[in-house]
MARMAR-790382 format. One record per residue (C-alpha): z, y, x; residue number from 0; residue in three letters. Coordinates in steps of 0.25 Angstrom, whole numbers, plus 5000, padded with zeros to 4 digits. Layout:
N
((Z; Y; X); NUM; ALA);
...
//
This chain:
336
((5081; 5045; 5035); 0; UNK);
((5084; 5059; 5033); 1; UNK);
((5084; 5068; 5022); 2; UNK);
((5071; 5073; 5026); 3; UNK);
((5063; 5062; 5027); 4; UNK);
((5065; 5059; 5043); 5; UNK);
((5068; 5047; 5050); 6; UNK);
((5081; 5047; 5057); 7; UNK);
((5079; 5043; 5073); 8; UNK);
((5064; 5045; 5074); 9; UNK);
((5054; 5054; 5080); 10; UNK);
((5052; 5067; 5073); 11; UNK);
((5034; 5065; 5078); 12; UNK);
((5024; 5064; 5070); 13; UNK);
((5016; 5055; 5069); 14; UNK);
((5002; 5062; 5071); 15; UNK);
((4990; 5053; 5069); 16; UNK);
((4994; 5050; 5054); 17; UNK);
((4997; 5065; 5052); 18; UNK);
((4981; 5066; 5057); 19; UNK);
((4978; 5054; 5049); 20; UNK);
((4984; 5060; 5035); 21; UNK);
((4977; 5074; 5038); 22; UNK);
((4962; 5067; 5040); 23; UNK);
((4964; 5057; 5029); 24; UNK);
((4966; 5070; 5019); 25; UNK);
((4957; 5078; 5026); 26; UNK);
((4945; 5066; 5024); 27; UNK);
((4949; 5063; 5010); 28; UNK);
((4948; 5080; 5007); 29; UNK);
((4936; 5079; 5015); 30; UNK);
((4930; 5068; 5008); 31; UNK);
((4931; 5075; 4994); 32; UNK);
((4927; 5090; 4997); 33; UNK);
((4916; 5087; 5008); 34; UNK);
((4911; 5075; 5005); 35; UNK);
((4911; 5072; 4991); 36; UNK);
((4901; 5080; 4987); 37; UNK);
((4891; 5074; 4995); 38; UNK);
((4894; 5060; 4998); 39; UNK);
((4903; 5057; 4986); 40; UNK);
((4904; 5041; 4991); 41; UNK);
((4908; 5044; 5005); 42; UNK);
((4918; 5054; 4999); 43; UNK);
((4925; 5043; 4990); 44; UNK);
((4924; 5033; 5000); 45; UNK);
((4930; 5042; 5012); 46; UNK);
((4941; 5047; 5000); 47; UNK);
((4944; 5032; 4998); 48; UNK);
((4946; 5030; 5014); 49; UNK);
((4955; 5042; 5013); 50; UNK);
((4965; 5038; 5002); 51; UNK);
((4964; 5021; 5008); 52; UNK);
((4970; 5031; 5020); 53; UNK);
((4981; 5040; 5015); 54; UNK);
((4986; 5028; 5007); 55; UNK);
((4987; 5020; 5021); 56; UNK);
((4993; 5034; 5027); 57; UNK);
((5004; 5034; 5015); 58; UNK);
((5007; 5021; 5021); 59; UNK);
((5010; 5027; 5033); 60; UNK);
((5018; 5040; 5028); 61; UNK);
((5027; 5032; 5019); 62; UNK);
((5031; 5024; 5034); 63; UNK);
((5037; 5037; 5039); 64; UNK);
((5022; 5041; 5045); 65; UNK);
((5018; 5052; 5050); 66; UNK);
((5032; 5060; 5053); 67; UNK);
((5045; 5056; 5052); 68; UNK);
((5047; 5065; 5038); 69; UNK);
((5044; 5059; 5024); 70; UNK);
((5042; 5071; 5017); 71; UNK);
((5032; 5076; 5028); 72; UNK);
((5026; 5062; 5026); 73; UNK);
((5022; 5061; 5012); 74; UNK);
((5019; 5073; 5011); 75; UNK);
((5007; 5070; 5022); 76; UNK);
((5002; 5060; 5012); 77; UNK);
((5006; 5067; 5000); 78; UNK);
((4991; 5068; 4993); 79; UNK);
((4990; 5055; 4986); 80; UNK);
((4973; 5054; 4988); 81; UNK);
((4975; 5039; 4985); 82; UNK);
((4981; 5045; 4971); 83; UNK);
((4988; 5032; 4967); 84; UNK);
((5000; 5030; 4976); 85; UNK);
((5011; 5040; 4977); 86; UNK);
((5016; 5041; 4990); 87; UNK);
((5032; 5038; 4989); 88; UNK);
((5030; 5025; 4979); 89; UNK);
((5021; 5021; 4990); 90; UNK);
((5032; 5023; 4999); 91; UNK);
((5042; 5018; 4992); 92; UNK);
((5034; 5005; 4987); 93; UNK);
((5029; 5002; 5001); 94; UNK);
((5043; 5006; 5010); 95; UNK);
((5047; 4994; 5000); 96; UNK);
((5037; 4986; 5003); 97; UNK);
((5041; 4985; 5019); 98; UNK);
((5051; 4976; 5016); 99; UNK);
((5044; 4966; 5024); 100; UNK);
((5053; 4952; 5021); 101; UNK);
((5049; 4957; 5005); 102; UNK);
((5035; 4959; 5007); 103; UNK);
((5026; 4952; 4997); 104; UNK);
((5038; 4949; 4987); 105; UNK);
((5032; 4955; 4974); 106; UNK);
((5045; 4959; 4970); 107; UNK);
((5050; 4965; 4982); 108; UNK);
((5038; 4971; 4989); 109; UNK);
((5031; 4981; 4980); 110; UNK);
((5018; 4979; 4989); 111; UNK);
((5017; 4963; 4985); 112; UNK);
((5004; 4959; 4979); 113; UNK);
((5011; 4945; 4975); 114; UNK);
((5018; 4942; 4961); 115; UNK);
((5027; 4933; 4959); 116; UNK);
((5025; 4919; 4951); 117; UNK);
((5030; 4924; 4937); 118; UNK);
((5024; 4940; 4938); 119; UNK);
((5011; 4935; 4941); 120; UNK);
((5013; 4924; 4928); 121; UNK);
((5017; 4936; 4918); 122; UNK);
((5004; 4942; 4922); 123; UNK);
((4991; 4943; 4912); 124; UNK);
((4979; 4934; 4917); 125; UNK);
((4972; 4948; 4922); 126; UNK);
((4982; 4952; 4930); 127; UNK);
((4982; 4939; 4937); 128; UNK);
((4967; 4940; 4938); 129; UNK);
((4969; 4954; 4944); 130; UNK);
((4980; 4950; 4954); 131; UNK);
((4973; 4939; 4959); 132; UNK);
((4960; 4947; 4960); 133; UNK);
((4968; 4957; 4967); 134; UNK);
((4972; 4948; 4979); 135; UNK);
((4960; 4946; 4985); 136; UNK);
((4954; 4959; 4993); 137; UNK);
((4944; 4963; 4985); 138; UNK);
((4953; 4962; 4972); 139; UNK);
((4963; 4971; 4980); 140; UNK);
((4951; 4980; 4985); 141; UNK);
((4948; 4983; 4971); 142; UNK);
((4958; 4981; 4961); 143; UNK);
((4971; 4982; 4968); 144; UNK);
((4971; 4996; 4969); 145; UNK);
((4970; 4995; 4954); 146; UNK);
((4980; 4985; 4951); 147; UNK);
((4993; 4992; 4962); 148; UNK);
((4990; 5006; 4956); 149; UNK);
((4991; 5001; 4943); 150; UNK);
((5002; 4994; 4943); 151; UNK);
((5010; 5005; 4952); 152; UNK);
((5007; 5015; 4942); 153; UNK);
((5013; 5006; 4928); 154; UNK);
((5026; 5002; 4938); 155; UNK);
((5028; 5017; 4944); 156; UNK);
((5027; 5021; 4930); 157; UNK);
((5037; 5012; 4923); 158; UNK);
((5045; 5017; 4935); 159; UNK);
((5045; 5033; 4933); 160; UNK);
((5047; 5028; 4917); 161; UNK);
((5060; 5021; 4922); 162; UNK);
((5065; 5035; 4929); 163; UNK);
((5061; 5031; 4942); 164; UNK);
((5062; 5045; 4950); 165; UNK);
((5058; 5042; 4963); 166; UNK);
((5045; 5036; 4955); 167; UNK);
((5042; 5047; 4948); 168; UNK);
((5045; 5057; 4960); 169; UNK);
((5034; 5048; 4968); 170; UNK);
((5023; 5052; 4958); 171; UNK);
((5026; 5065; 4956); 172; UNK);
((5022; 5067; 4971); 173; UNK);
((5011; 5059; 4969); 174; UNK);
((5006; 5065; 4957); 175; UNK);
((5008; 5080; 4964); 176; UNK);
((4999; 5074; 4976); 177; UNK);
((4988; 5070; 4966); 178; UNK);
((4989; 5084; 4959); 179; UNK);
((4983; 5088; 4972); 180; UNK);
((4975; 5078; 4975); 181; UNK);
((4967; 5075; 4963); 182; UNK);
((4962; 5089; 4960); 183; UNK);
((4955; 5089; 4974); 184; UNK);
((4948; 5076; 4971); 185; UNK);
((4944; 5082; 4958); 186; UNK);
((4941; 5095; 4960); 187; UNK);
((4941; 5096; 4975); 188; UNK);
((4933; 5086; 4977); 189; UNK);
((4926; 5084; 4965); 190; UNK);
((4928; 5069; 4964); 191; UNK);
((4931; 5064; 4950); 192; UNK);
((4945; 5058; 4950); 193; UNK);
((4942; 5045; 4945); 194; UNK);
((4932; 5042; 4956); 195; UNK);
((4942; 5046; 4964); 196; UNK);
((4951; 5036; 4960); 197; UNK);
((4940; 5026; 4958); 198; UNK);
((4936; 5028; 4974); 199; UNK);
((4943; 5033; 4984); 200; UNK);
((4956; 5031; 4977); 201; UNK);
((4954; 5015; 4973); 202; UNK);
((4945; 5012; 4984); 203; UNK);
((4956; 5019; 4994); 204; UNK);
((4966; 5009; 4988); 205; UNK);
((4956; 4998; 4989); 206; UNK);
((4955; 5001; 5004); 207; UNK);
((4969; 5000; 5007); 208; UNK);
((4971; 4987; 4998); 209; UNK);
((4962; 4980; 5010); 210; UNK);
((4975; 4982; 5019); 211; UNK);
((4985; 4978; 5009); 212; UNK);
((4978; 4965; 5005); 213; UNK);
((4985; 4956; 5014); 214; UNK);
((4995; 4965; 5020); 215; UNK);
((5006; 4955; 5015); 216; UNK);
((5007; 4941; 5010); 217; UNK);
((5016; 4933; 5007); 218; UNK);
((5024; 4925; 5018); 219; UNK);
((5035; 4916; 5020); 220; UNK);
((5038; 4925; 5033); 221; UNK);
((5039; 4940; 5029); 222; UNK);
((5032; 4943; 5042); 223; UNK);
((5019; 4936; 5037); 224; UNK);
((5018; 4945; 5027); 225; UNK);
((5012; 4956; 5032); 226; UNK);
((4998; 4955; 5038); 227; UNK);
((4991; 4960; 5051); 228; UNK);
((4975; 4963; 5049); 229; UNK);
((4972; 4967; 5065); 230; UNK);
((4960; 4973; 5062); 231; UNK);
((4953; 4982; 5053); 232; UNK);
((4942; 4993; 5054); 233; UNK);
((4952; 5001; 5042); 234; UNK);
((4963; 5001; 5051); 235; UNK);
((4964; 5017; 5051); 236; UNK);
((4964; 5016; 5035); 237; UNK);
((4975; 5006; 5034); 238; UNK);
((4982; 5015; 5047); 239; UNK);
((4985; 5002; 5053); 240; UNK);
((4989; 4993; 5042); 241; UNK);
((4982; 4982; 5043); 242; UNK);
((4992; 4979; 5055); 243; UNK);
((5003; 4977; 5042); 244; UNK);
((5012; 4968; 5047); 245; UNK);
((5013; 4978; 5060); 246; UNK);
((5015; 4989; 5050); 247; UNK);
((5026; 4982; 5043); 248; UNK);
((5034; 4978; 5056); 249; UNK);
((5033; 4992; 5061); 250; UNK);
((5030; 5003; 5048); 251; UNK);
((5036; 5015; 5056); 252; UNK);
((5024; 5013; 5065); 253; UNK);
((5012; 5023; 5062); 254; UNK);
((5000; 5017; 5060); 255; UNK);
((4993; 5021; 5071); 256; UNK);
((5003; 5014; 5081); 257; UNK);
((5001; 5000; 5073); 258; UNK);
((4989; 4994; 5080); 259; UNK);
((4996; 4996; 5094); 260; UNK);
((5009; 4990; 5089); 261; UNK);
((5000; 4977; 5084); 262; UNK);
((4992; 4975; 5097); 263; UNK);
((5004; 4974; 5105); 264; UNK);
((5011; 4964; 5097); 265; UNK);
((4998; 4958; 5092); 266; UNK);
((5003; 4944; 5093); 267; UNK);
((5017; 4947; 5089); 268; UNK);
((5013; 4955; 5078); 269; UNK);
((5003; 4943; 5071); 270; UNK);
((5014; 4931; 5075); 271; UNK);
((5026; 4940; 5068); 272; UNK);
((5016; 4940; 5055); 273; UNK);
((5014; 4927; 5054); 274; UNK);
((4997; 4928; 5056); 275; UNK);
((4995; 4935; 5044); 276; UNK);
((4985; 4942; 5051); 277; UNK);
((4970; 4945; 5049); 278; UNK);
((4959; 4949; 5058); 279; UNK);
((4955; 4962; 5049); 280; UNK);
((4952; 4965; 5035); 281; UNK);
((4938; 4957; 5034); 282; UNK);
((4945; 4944; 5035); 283; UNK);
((4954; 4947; 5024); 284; UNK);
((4942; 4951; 5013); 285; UNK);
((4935; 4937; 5019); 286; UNK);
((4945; 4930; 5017); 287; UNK);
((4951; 4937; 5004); 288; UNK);
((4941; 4946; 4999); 289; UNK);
((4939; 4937; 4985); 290; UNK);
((4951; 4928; 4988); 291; UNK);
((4966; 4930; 4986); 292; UNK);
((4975; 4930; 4998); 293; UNK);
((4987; 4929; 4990); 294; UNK);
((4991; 4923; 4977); 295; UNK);
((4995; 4933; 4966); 296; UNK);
((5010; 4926; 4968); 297; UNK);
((5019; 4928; 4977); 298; UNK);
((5019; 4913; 4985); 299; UNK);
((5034; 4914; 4985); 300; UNK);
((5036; 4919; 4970); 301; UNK);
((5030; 4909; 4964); 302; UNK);
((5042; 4904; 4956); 303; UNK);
((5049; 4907; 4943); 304; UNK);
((5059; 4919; 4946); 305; UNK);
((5071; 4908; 4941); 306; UNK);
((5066; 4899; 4953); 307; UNK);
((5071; 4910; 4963); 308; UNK);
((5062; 4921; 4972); 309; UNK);
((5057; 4921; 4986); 310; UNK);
((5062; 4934; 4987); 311; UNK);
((5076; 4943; 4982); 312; UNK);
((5070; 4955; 4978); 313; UNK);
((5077; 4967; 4980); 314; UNK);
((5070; 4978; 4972); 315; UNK);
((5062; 4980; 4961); 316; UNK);
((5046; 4980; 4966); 317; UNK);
((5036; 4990; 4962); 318; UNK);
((5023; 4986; 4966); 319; UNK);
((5011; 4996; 4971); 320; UNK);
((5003; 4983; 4965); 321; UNK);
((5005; 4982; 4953); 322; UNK);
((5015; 4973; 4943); 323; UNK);
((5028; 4980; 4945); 324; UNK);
((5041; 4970; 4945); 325; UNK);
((5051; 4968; 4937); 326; UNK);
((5065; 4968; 4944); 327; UNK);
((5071; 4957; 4950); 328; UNK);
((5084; 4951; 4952); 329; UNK);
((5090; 4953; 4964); 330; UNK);
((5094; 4939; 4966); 331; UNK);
((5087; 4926; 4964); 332; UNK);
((5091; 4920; 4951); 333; UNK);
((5102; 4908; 4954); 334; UNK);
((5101; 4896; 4947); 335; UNK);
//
């Protein structure tokens, strides 16, 4: 990497259909607010919501090396943080982690795990449990886990920046000049109250998106089977491809739009390599799961005391975008 953000040995193009896609995703939020709030107040919030459910998925792509080959020029084309909650560089930083594939699900390595280990998950109060639980099947995620991650983020990152963590408090200090512009439009150039718009596009935009992440990852003996292919989805174009994850995961320098291609002509190889954890669409996860949890609360391979040894040797300590910071770990299991 070079010091202005470029790759070294790759093409200087840029990637244009994501470029478009950035500008018409700001262009309809703005849209939404100064033209059609005013008369059809419902279709706005719900077009707004749509909107941040997007640039949240297009932060996914920029924070890949998407759309040019520069990072500054990158964030910056996704600086305006319309989905308020996230600032952009901890995303990137929590999810660039997260890609450590043979780590995936590991609630102390992979800051994306919804899983907790035996002895967290017993130190918990009996809410929390009910919460957790609650918030494994789809519609617990659809509504409360937006809820729980942000709250959770917000107590770690701020025990963090109290600790002297620079980088930390750099990241929200962007973030915080991005919402100096962003909320005075919604207030005053739109004319929505802030707190509906929190309450609707902001929640029901991370609601959206948490129908993709539901099953993006379970646990697995193999690390392969980890990761999970839905083939089709009529919200495709919201999730820019995601629901082909484990094609994402094996190739995430790929831009969104040339995922479906790279699935159809390895179809076969693509769903044998991920050991079937495959699922027509998104309809047969809410029938199957809707009221039901697909995974236990508990990781299935952390389900000992830590003195009886750990699946995995962690390597860093985790912070989670869902909530229940870790503590640090040893870096070795403990001997007898």
């Amino acid at each position: 990497m070079t010091k202005n953000g470029n790759r070294r040995g790759t093409t200087t193009g840029v990637e244009w259909p994501t470029v478009f896609l950035i500008l018409g995703c700001y262009g309809t939020w703005l849209a939404a607010g100064l033209l059609l709030w005013q008369a059809y107040p419902v279709a706005a919030l719900a077009v707004m919501a749509l909107m941040v459910a997007l640039q949240s998925s297009l932060v996914h792509e920029v924070l890949h090396g998407h759309p040019t080959r520069n990072a500054r020029i990158n964030e910056a084309l996704v600086s305006l943080p319309i989905g308020v909650v996230w600032p952009y560089r901890r995303f990137k930083t929590i999810h660039l982690r997260h890609h450590a594939d043979e780590r995936l699900t590991d609630p102390f390595d992979d800051p994306e795990s919804y899983y907790r280990a035996l002895w967290q998950h017993d130190d918990l109060p009996a809410s929390m449990k009910l919460l957790l639980s609650i918030n494994n099947t789809m519609a617990g995620r659809f509504v409360l886990g937006p809820l729980l991650a942000c709250v959770g983020f917000f107590i770690d990152d701020a025990k963090q920046i109290v600790a002297g963590d620079k980088a930390i408090r750099k990241a929200w200090l962007l973030h915080a000049a991005g919402l100096a512009v962003v909320l005075p439009v919604v207030q005053f150039g739109f004319g929505v109250p802030l707190w509906l718009y929190v309450l609707v596009p902001v929640w029901l935009g991370q609601s959206l998106i948490s129908i993709r992440t539901f099953a993006e990852h379970q646990w697995s003996e193999h690390p392969e089977g980890r990761t999970v292919i839905v083939e089709r989805s009529p919200l495709s174009l919201l999730f820019l491809n995601n629901n082909l994850h484990f094609v994402h995961h094996k190739s995430p320098t790929v831009a969104w739009y040339k995922l479906p291609a790279l699935f159809r002509a390895r179809r076969a190889e693509w769903l044998k390599m991920n050991k079937g954890y495959v699922y027509p669409n998104y309809f047969a996860l809410v029938r199957a799961y809707a009221f039901r949890a697909k995974e236990p609360v508990c990781h299935p391979a952390l389900r000992r005391a830590p003195e009886q040894g750990r699946a995995f040797v962690p390597r860093v300590r985790a912070r989670s975008v869902n909530g229940l910071g870790t503590a640090p770990v040893p870096a070795e299991p403990p001997k007898e």
